[in-house]
CHARMM-style PDB file with segment names, atoms N, HN, CA, C and O in Angstrom:
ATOM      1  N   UNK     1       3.282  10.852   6.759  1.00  0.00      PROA
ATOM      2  CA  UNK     1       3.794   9.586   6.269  1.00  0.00      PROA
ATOM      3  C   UNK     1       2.977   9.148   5.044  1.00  0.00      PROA
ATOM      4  O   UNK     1       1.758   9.076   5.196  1.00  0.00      PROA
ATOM      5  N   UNK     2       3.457   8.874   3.960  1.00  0.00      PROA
ATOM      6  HN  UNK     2       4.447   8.932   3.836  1.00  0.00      PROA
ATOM      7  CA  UNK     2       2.717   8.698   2.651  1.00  0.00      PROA
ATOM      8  C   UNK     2       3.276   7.105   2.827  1.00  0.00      PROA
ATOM      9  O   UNK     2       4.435   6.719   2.976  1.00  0.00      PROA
ATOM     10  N   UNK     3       2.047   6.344   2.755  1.00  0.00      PROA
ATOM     11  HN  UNK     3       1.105   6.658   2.634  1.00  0.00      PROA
ATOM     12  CA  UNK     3       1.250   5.022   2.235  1.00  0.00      PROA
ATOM     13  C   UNK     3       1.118   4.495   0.694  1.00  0.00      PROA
ATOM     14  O   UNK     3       0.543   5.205  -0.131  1.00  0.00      PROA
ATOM     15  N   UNK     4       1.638   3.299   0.351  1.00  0.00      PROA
ATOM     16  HN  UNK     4       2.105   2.722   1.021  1.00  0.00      PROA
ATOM     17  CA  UNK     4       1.204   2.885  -1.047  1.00  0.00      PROA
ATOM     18  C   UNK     4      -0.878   2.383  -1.029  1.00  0.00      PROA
ATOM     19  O   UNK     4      -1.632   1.606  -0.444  1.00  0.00      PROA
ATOM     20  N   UNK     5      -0.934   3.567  -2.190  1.00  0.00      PROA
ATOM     21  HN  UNK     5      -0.321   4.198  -2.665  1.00  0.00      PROA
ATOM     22  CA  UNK     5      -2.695   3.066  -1.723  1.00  0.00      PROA
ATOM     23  C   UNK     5      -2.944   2.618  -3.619  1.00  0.00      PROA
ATOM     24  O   UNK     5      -2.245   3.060  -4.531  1.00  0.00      PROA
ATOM     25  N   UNK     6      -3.829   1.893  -3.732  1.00  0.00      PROA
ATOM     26  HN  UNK     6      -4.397   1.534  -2.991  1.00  0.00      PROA
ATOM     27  CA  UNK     6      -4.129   1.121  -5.329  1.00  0.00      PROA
ATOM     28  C   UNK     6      -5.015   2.188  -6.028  1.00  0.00      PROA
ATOM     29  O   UNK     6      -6.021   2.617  -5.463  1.00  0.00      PROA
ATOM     30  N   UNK     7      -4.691   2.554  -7.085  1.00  0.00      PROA
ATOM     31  HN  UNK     7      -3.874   2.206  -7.544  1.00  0.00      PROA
ATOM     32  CA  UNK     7      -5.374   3.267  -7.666  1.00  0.00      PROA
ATOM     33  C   UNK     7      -6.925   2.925  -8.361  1.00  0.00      PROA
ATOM     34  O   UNK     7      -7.768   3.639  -8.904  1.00  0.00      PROA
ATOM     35  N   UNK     8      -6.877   2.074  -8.181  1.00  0.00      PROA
ATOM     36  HN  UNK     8      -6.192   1.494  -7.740  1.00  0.00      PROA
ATOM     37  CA  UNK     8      -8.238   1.314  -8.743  1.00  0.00      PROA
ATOM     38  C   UNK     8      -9.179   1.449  -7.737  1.00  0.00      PROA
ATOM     39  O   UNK     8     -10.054   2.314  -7.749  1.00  0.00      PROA
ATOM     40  N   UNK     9      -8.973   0.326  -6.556  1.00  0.00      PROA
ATOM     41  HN  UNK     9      -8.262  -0.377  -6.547  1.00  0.00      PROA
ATOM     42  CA  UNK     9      -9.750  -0.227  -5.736  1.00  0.00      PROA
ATOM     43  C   UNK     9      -9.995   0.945  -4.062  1.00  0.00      PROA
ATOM     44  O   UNK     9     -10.963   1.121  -3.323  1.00  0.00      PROA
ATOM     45  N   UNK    10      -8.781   1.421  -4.069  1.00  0.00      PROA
ATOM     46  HN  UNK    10      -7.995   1.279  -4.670  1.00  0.00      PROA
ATOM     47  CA  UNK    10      -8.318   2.452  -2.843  1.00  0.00      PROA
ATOM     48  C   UNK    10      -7.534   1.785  -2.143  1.00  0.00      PROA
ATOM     49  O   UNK    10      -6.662   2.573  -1.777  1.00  0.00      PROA
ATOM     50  N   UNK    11      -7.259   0.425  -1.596  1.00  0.00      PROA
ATOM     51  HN  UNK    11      -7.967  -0.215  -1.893  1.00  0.00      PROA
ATOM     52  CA  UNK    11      -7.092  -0.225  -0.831  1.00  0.00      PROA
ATOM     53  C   UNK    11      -5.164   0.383  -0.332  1.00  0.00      PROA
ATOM     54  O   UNK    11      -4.157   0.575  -1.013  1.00  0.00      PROA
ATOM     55  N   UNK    12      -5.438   0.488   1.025  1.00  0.00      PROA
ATOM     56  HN  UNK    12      -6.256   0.332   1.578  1.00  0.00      PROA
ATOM     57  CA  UNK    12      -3.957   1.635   1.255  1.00  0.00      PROA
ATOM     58  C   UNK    12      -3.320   0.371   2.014  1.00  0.00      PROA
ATOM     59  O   UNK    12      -4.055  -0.207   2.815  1.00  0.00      PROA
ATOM     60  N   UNK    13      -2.094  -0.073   1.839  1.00  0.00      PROA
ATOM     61  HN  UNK    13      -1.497   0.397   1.189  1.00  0.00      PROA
ATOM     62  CA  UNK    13      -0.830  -0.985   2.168  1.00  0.00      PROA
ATOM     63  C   UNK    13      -0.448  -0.756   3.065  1.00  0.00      PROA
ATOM     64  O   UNK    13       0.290   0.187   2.779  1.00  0.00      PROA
ATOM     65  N   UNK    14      -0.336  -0.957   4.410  1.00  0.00      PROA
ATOM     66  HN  UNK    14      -0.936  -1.723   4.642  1.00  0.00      PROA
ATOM     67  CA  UNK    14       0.383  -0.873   5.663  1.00  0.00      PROA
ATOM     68  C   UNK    14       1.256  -1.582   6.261  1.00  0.00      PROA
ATOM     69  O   UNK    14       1.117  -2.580   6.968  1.00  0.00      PROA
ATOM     70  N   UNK    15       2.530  -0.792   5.815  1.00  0.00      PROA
ATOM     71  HN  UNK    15       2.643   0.019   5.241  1.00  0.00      PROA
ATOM     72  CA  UNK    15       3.647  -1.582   6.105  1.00  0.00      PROA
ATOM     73  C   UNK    15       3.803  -2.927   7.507  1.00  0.00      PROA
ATOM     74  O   UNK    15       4.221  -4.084   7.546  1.00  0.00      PROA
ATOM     75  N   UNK    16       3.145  -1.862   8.597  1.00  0.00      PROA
ATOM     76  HN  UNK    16       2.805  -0.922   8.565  1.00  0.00      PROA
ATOM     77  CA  UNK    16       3.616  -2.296   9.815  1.00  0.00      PROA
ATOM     78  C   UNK    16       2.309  -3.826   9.966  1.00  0.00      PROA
ATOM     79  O   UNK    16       2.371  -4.767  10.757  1.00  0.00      PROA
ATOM     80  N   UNK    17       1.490  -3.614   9.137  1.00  0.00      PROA
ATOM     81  HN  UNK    17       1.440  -2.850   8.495  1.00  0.00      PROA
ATOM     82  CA  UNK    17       0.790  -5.021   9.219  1.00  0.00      PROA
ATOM     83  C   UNK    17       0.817  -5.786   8.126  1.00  0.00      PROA
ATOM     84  O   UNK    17       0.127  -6.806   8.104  1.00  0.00      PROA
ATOM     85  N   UNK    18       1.389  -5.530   7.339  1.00  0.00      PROA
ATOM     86  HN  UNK    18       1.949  -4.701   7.357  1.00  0.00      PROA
ATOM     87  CA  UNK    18       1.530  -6.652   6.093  1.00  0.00      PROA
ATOM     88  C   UNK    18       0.289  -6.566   4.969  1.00  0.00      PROA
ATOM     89  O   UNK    18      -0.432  -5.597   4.733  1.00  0.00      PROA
ATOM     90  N   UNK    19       0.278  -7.778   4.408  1.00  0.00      PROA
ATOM     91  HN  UNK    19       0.864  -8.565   4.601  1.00  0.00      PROA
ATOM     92  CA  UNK    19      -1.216  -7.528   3.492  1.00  0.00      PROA
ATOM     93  C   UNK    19      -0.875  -9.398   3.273  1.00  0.00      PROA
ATOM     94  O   UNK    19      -0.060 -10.086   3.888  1.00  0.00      PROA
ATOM     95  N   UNK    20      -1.921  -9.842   2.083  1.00  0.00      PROA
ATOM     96  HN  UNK    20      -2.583  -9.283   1.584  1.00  0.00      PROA
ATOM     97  CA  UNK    20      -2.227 -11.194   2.090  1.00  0.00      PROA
ATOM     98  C   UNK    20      -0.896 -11.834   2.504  1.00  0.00      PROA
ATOM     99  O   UNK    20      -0.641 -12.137   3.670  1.00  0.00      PROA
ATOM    100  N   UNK    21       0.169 -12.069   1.177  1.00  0.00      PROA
ATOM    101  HN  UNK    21      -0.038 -11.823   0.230  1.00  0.00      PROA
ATOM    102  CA  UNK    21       1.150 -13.079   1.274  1.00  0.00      PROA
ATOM    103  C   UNK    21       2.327 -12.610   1.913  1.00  0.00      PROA
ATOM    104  O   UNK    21       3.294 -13.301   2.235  1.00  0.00      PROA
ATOM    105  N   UNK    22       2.115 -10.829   2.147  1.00  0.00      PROA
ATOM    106  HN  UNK    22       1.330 -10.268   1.885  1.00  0.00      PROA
ATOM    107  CA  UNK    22       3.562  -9.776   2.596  1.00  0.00      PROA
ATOM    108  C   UNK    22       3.062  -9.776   4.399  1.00  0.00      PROA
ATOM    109  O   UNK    22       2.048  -9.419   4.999  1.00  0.00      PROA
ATOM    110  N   UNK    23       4.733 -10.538   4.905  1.00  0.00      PROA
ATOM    111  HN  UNK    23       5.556 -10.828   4.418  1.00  0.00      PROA
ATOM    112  CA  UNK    23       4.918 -10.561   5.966  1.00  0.00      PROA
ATOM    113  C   UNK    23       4.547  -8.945   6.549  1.00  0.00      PROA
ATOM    114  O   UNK    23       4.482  -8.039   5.718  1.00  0.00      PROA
ATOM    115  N   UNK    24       4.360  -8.712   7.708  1.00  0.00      PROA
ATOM    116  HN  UNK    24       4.412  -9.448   8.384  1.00  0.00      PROA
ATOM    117  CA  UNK    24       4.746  -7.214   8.283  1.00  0.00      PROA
ATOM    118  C   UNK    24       5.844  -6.890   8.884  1.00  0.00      PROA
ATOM    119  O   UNK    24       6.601  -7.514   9.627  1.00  0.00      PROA
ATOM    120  N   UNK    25       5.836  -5.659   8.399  1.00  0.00      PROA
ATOM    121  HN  UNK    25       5.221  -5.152   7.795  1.00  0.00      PROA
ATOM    122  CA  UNK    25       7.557  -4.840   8.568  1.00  0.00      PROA
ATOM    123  C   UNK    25       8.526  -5.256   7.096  1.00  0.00      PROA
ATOM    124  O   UNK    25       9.752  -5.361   7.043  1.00  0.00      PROA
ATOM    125  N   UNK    26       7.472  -5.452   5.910  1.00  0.00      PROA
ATOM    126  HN  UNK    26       6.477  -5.367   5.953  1.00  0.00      PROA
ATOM    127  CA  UNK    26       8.165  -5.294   4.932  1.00  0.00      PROA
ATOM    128  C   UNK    26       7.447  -4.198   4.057  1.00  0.00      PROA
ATOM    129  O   UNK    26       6.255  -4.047   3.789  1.00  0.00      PROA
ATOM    130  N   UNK    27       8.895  -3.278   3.597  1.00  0.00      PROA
ATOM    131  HN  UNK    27       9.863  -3.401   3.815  1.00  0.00      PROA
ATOM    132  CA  UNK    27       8.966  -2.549   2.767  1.00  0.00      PROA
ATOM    133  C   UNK    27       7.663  -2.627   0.923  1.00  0.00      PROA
ATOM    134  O   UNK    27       7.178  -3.555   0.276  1.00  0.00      PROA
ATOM    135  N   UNK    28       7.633  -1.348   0.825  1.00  0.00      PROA
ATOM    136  HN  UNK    28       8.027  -0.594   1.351  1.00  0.00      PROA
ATOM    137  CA  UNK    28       6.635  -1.513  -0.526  1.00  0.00      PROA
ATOM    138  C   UNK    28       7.173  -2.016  -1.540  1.00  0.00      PROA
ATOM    139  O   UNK    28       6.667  -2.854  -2.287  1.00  0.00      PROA
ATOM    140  N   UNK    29       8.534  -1.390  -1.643  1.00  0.00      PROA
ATOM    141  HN  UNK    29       8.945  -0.709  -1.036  1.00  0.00      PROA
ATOM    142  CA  UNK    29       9.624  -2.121  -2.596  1.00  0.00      PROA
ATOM    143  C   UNK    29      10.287  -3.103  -2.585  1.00  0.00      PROA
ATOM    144  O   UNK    29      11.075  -3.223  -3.523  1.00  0.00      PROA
ATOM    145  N   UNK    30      10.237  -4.313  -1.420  1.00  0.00      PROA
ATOM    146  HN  UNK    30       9.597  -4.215  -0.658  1.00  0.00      PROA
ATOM    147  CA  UNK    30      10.442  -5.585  -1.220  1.00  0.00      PROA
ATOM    148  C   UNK    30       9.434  -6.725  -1.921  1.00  0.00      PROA
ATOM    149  O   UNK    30      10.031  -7.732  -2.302  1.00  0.00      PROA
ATOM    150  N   UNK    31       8.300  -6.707  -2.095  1.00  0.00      PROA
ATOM    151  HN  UNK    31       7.816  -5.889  -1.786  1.00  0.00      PROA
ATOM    152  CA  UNK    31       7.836  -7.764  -2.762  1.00  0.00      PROA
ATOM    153  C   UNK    31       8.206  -7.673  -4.042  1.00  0.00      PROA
ATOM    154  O   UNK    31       8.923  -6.705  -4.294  1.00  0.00      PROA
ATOM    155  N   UNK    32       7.893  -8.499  -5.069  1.00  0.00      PROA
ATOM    156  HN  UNK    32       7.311  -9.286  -4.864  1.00  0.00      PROA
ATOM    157  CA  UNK    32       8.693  -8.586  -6.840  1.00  0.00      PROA
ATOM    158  C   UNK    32       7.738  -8.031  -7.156  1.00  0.00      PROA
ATOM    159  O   UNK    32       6.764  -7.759  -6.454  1.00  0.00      PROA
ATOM    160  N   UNK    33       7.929  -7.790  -8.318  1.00  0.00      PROA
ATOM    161  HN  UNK    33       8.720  -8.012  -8.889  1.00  0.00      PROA
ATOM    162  CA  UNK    33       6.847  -6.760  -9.032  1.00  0.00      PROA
ATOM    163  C   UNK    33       5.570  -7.406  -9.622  1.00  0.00      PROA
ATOM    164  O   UNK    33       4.589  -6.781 -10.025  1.00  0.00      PROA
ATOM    165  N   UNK    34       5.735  -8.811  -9.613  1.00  0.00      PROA
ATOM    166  HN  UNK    34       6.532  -9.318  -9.286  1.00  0.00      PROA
ATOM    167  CA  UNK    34       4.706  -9.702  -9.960  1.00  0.00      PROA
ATOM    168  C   UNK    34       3.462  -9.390  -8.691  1.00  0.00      PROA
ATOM    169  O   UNK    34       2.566 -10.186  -8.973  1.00  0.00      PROA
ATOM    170  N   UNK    35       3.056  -8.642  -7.521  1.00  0.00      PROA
ATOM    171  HN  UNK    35       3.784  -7.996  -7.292  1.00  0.00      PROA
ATOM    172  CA  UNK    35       2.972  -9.155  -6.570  1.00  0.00      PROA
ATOM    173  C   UNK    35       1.515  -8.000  -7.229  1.00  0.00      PROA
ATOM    174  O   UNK    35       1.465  -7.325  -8.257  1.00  0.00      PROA
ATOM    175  N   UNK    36       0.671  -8.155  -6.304  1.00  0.00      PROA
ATOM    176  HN  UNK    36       0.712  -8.703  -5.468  1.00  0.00      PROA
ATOM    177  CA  UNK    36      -0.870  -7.724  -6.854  1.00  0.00      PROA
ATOM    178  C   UNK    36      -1.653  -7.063  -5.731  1.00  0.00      PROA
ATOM    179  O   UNK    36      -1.343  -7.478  -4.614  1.00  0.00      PROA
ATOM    180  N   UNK    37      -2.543  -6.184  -5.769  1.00  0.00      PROA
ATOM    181  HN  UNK    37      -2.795  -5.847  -6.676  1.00  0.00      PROA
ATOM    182  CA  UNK    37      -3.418  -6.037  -4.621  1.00  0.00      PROA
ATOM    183  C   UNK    37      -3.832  -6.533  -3.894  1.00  0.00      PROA
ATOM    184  O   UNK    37      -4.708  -5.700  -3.659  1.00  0.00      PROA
ATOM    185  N   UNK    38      -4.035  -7.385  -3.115  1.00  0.00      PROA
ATOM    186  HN  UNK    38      -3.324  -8.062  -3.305  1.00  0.00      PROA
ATOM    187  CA  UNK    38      -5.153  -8.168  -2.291  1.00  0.00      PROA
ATOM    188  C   UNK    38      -6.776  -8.257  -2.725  1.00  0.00      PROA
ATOM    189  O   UNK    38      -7.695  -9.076  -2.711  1.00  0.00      PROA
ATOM    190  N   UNK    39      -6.504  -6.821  -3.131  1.00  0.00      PROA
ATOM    191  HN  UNK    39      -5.758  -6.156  -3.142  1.00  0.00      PROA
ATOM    192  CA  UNK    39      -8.398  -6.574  -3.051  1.00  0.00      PROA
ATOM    193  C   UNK    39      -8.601  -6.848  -4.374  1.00  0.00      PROA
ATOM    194  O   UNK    39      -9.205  -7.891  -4.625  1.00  0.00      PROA
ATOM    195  N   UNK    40      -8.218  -6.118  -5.334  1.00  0.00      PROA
ATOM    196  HN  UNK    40      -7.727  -5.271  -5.131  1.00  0.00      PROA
ATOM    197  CA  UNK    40      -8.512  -6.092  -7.141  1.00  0.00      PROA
ATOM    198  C   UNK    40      -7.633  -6.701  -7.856  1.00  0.00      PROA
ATOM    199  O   UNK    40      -7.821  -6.638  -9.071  1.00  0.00      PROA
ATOM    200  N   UNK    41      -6.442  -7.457  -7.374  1.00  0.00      PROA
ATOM    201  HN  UNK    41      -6.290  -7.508  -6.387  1.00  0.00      PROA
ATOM    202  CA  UNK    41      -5.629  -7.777  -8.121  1.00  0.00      PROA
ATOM    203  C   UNK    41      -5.035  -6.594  -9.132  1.00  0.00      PROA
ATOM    204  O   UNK    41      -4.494  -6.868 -10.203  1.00  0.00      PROA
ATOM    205  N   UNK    42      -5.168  -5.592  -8.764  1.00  0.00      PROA
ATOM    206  HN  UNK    42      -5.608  -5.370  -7.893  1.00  0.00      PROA
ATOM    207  CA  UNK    42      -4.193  -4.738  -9.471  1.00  0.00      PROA
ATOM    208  C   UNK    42      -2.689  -4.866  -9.546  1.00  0.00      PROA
ATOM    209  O   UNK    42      -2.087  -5.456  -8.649  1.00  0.00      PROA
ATOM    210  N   UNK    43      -2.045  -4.328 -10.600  1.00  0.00      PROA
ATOM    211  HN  UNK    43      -2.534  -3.849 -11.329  1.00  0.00      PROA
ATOM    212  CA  UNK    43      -0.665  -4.562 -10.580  1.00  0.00      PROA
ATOM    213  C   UNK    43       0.430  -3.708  -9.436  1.00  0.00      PROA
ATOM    214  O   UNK    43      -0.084  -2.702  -8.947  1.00  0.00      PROA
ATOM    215  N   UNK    44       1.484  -3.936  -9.101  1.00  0.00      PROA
ATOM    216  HN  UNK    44       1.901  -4.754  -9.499  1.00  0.00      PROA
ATOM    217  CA  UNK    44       2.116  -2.944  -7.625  1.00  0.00      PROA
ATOM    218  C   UNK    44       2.186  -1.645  -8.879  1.00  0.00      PROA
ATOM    219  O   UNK    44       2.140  -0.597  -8.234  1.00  0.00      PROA
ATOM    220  N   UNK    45       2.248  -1.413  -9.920  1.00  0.00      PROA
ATOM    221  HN  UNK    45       2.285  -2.264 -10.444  1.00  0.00      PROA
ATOM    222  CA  UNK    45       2.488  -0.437 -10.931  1.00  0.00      PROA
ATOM    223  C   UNK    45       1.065   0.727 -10.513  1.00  0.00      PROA
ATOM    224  O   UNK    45       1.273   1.940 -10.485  1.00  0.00      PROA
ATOM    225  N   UNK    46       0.139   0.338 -10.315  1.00  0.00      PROA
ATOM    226  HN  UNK    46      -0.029  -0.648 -10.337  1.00  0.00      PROA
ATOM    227  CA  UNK    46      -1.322   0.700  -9.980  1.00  0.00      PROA
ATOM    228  C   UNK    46      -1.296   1.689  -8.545  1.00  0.00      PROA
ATOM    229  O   UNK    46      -2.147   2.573  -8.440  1.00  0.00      PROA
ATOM    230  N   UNK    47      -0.273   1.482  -7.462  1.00  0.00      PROA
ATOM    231  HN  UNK    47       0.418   0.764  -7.547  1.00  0.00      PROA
ATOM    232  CA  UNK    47      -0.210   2.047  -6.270  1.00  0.00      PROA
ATOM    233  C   UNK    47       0.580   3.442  -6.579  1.00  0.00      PROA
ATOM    234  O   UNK    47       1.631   3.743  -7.146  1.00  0.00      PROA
ATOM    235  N   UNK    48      -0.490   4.150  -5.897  1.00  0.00      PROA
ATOM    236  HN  UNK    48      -1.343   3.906  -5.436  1.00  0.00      PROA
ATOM    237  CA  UNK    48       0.680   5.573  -5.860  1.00  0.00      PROA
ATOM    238  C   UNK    48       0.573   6.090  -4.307  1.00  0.00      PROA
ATOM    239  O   UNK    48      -0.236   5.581  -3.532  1.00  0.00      PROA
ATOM    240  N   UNK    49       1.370   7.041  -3.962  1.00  0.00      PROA
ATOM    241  HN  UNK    49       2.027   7.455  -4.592  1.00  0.00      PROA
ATOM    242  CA  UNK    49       1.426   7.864  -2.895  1.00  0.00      PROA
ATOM    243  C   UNK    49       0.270   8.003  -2.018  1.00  0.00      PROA
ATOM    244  O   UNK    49      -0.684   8.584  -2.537  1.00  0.00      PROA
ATOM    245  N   UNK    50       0.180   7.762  -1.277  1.00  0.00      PROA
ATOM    246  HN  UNK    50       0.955   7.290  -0.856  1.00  0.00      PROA
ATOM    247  CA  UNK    50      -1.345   8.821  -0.627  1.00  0.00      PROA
ATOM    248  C   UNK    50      -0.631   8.915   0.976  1.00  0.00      PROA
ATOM    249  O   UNK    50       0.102   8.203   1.662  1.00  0.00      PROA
ATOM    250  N   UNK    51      -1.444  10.476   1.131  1.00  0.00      PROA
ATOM    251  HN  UNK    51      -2.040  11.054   0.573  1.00  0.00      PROA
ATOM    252  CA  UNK    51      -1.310  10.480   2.728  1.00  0.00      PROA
ATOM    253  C   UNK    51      -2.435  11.124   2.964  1.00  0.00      PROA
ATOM    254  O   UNK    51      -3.017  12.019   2.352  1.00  0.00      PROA
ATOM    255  N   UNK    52      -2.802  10.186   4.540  1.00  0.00      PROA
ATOM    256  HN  UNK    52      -2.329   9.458   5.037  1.00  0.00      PROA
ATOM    257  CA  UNK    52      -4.241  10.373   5.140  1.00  0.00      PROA
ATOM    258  C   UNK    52      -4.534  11.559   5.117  1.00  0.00      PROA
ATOM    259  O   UNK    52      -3.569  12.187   4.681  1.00  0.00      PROA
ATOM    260  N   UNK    53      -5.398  12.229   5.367  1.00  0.00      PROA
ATOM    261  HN  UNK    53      -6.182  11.719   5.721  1.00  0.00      PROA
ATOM    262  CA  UNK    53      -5.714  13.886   5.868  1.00  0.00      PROA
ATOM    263  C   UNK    53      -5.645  13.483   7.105  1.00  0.00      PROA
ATOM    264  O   UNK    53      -5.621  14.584   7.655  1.00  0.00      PROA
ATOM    265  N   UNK    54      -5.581  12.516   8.177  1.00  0.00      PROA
ATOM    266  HN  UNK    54      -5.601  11.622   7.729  1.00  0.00      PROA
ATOM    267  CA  UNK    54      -5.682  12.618   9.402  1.00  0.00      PROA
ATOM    268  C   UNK    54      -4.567  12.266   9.833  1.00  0.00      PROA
ATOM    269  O   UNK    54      -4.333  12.193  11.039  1.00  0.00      PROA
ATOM    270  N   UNK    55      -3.730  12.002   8.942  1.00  0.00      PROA
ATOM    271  HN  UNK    55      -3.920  12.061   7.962  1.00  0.00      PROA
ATOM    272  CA  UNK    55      -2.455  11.901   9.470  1.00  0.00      PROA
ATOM    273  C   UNK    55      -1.713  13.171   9.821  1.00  0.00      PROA
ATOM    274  O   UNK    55      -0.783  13.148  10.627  1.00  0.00      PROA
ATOM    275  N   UNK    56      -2.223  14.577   9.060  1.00  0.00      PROA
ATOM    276  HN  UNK    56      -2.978  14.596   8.405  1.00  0.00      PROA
ATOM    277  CA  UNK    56      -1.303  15.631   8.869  1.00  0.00      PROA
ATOM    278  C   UNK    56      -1.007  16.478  10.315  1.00  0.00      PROA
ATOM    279  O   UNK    56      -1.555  16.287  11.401  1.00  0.00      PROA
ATOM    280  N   UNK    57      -0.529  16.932  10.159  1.00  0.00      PROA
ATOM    281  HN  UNK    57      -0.084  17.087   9.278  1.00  0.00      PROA
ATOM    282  CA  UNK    57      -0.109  17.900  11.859  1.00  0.00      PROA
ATOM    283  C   UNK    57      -1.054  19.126  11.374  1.00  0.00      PROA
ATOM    284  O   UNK    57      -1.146  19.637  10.257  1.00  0.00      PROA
ATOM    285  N   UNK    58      -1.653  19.395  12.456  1.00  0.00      PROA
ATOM    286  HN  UNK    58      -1.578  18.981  13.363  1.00  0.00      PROA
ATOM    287  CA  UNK    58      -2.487  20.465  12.784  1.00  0.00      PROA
ATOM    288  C   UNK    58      -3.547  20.302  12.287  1.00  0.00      PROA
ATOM    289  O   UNK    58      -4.168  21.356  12.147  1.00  0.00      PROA
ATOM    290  N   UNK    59      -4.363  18.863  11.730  1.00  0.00      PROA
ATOM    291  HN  UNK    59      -3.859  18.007  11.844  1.00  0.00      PROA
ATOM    292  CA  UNK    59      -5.616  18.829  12.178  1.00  0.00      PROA
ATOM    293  C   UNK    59      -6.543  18.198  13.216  1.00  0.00      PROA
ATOM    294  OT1 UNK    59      -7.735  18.505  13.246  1.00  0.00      PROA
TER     295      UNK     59
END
């Protein structure tokens, strides 16, 4: 499962718990694009892909 994580700061977005002003169980592509990191104030433009290594099957 690939996570929006901030390219700056690291800070990884979890849908199922939300983040400052984003309810949980909302989508990465539901807040406006104005909407910022929590941690660094980075822009949502700043988040890319990541998936855990401990998420993967067979480790």
């Amino acid at each position: 499962m690939q996570t929006p994580r901030c390219s700056i700061c690291g800070h990884v977005r979890d849908e199922k718990t939300g983040d400052a002003d984003v309810p949980p169980g909302t989508a990465f592509e539901d807040p406006s694009d104005d909407w910022r990191c929590p941690v660094c104030l980075a822009e949502k433009s700043r988040f890319t892909p990541f998936v855990s290594p401990l998420a993967r099957p067979g480790l």
